[in-house]
Backbone bond lengths (Angstrom), bond angles and torsions (degrees), N, CA, C in turn:
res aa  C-N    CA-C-N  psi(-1)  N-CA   C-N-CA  omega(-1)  CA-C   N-CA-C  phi
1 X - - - 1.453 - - 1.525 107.40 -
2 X 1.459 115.62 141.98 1.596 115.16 -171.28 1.265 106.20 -131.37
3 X 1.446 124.98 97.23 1.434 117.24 172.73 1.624 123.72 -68.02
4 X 1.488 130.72 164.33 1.586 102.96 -149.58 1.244 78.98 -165.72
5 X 1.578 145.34 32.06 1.257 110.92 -169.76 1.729 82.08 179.76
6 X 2.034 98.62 165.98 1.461 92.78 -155.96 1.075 113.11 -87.16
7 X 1.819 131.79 24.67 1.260 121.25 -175.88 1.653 90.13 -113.47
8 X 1.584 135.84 -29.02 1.716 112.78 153.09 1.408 129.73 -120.27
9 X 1.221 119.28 176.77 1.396 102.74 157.86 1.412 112.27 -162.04
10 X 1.433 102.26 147.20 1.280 132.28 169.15 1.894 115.77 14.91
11 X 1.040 147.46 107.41 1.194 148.69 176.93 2.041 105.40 -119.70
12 X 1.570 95.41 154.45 1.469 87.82 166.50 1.691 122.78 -51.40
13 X 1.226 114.96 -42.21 1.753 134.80 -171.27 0.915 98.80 -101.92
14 X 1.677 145.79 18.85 1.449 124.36 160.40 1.503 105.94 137.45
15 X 1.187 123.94 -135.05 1.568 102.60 170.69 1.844 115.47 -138.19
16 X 1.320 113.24 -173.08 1.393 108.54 -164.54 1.275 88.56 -129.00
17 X 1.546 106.04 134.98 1.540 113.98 178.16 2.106 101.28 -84.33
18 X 1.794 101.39 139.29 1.377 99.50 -159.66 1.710 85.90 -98.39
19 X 0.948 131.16 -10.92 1.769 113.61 -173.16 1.434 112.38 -150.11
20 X 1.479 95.00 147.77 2.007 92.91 -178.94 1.566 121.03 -50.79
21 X 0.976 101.87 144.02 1.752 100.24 170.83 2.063 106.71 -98.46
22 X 1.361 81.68 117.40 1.418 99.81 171.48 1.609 107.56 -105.74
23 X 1.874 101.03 -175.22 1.768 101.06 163.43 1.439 126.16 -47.35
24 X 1.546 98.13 -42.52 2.038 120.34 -169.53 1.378 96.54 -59.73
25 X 1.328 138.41 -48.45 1.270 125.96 -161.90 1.601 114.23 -134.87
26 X 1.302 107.21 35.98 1.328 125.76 178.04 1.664 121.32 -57.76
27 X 1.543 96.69 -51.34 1.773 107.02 170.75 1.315 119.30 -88.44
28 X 1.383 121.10 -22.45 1.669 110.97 165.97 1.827 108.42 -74.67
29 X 1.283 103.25 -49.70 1.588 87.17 175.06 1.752 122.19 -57.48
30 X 1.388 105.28 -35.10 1.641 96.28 175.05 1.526 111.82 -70.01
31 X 1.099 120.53 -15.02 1.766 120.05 -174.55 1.111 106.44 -89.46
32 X 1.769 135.19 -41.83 1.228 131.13 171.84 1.921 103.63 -75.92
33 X 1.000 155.26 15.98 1.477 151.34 124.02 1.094 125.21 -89.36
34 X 1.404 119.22 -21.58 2.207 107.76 149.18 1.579 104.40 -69.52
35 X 1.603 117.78 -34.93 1.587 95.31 -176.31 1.626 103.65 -72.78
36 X 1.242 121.01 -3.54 1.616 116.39 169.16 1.229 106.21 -69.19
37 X 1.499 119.07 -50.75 1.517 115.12 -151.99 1.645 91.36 -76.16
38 X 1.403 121.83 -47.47 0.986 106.09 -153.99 1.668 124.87 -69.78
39 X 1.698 105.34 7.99 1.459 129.84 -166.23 1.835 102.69 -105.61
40 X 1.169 104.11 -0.83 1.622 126.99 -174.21 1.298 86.51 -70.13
41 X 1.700 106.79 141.82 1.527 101.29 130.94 1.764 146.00 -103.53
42 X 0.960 83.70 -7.84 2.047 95.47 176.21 1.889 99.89 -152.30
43 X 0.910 116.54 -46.48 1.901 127.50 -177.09 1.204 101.75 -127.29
44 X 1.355 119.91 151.51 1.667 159.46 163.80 1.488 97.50 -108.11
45 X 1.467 110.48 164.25 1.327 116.68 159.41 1.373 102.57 -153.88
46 X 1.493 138.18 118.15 1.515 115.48 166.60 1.601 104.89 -105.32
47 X 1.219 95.76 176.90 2.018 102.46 -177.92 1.553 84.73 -133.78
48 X 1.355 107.95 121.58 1.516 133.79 177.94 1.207 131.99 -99.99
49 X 1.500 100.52 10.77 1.641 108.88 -174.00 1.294 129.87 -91.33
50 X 1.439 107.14 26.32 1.176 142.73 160.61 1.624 115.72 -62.30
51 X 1.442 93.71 -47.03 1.909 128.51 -159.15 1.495 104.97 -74.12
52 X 1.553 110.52 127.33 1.336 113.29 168.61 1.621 104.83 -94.12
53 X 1.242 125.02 177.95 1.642 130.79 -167.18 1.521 99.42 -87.20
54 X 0.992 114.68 83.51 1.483 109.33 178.75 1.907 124.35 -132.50
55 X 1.162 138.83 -177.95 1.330 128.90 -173.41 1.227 100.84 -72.82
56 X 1.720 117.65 -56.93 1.123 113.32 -159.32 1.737 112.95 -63.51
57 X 1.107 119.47 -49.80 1.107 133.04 159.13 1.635 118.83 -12.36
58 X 1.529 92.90 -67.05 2.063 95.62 -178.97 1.724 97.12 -83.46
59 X 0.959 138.87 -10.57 1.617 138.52 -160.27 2.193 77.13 -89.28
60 X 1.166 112.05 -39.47 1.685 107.17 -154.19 2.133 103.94 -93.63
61 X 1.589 78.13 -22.77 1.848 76.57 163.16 1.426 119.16 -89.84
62 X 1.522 110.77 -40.72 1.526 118.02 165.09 1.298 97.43 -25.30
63 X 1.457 117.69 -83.62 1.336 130.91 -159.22 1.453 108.89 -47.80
64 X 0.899 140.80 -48.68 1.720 147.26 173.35 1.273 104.42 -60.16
65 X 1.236 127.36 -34.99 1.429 121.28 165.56 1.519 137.74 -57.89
66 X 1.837 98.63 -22.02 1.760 129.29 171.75 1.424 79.84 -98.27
67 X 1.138 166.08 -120.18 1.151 159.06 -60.89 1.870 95.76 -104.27
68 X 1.292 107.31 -32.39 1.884 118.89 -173.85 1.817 95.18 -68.07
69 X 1.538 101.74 -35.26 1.900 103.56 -168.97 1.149 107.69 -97.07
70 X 1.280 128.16 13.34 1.721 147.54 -172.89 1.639 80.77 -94.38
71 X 1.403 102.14 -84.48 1.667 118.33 -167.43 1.304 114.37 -53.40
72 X 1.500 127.34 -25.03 1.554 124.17 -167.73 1.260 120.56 61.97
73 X 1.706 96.77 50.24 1.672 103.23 160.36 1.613 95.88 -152.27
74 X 1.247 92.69 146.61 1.444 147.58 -173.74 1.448 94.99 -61.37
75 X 1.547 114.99 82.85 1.891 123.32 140.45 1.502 135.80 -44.64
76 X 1.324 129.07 110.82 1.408 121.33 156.59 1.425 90.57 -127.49
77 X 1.683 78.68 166.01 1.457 120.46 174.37 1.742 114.49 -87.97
78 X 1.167 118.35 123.79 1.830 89.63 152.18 1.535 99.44 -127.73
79 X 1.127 105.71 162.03 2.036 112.78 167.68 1.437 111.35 107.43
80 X 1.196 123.34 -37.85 1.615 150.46 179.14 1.797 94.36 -4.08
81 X 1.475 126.50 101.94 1.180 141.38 160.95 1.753 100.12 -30.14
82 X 1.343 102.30 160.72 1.823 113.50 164.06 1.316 90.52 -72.23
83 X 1.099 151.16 -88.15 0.914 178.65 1.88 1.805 102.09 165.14
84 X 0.916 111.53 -72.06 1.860 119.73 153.90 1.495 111.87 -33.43
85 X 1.630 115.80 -66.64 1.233 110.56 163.61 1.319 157.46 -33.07
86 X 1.407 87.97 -37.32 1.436 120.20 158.55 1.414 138.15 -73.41
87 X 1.203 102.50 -29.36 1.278 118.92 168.40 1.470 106.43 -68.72
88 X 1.424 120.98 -52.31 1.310 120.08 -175.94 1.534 122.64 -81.62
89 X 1.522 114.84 -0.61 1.506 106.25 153.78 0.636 85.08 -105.20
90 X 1.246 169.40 -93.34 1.978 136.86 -126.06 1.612 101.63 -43.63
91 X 1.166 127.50 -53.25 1.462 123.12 -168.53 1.704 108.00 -75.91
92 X 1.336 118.27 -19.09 1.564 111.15 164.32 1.741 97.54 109.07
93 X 1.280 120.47 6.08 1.456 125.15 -142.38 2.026 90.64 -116.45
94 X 1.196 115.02 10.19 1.502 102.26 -164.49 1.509 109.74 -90.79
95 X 1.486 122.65 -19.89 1.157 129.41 -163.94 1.905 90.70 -89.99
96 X 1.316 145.06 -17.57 1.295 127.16 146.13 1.266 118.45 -39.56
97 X 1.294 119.12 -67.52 1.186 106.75 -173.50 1.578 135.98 -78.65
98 X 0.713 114.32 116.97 1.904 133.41 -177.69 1.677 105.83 -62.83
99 X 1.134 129.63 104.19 1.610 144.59 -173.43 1.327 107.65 -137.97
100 X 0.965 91.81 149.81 1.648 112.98 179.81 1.451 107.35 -106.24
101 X 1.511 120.98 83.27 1.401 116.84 -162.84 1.577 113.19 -64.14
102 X 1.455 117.47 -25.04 1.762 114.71 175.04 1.681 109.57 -40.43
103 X 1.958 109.32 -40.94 1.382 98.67 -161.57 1.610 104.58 -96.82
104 X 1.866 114.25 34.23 1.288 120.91 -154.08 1.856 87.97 -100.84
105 X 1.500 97.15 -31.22 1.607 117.53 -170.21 1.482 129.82 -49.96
């Protein structure tokens, strides 16, 4: 996977999202990480520790999570805030996402 542009870039395991996702840039950031996934060949990986706990935020990973099972490759998370985490077990939504909680720390 090759990030190429100023909202990620390039990581050993995939890429690192560089800025929060708010309302303002909700659909360009989800369009430049389906054009990630869809540049995948079997796994994606993003690092989200960029990401504060917010709607838009899980509404724009949600979505990459349909868009990763569209393409037939394999989503994780790494970086995932406490705070993110939390958000997604209170809402029941945490066991979608695949994280590597060591790099959550």
């Amino acid at each position: 996977m090759r990030a190429s542009s100023e909202l990620f870039e390039s990581t050993p395991t995939g890429a690192r999202l560089l800025v929060d996702i708010d309302w303002d840039n909700a659909n360009v950031v989800r369009a430049a990480g389906e054009a990630l996934i869809r540049a995948a060949d079997t796994t994606a990986r993003f690092d989200l520790s960029s990401l504060d706990a917010t709607s838009p935020a899980v509404a724009v990973a949600i979505d990459w999570l349909r868009a990763a099972r569209d393409a037939q490759v394999d989503l994780g998370f790494d970086g995932l805030s406490p705070e993110l985490q939390g958000v997604l077990e209170f809402s029941g939504l945490s066991q979608l996402f695949a994280c590597d909680a060591a790099a959550s720390d």
